[in-house]
C-alpha positions in Angstrom: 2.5 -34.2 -0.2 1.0 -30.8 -1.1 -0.3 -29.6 -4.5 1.1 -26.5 -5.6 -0.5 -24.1 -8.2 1.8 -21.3 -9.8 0.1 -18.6 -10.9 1.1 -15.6 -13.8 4.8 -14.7 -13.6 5.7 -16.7 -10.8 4.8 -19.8 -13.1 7.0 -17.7 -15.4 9.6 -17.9 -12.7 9.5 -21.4 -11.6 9.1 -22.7 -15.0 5.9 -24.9 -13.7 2.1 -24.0 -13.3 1.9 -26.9 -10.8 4.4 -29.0 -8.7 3.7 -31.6 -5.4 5.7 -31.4 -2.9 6.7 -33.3 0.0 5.9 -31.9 3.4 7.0 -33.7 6.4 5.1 -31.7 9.4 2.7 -28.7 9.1 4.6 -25.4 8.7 3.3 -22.0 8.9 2.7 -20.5 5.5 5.9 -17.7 5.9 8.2 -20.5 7.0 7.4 -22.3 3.7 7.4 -19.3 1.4 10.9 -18.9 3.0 11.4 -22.6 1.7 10.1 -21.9 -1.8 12.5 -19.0 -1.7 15.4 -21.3 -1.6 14.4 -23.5 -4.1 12.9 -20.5 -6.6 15.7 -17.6 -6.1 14.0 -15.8 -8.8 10.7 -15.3 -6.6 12.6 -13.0 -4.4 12.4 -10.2 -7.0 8.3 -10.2 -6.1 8.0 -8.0 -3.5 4.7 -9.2 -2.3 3.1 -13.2 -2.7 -0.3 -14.0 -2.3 -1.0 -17.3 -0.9 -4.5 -19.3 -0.7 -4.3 -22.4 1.0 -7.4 -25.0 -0.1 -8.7 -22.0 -2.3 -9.2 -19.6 0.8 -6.6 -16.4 0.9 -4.7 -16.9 4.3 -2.1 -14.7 6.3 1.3 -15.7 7.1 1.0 -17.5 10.2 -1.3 -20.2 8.7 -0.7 -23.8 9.1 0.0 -26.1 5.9 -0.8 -29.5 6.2 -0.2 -32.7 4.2 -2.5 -33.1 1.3 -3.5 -29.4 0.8 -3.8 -27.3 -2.0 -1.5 -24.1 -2.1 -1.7 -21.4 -4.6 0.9 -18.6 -4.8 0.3 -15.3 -6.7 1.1 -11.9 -6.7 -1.6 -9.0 -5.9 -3.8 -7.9 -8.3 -5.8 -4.5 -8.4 -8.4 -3.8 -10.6 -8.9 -0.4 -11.8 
């Protein structure tokens, strides 16, 4: 299992600030995003997600194993 943290408008979208999730084998985080697409149509109006994986930011070719902590959210820019 994998904890899942929604962030801003995609917690809008998925209608959930948090959600486990059962992950069988370790999948790179774009394969997974691609997952989360399926499941979450809406997200696919967000051009960009942000993804943190055990509350570092990682790139898309990062492992996710069982038991860790995802957050998605989208970009922010301060100004």
């Amino acid at each position: 299992m994998i904890n899942i943290l929604y962030f801003a408008r995609i917690a809008e979208l998925t209608g959930k600030r948090t959600e486990q999730r059962a992950l069988p084998a370790p999948v790179t985080v774009n394969a997974w995003l691609a997952q989360l697409h399926e499941t979450y149509p809406a997200l696919k109006d967000i051009g960009v997600l942000k993804v943190a994986v055990n509350k570092k930011h990682v790139q898309a070719d990062t492992l996710i194993h069982d038991r860790d902590e995802v957050a998605i959210f989208e970009p922010v820019t301060g100004g």
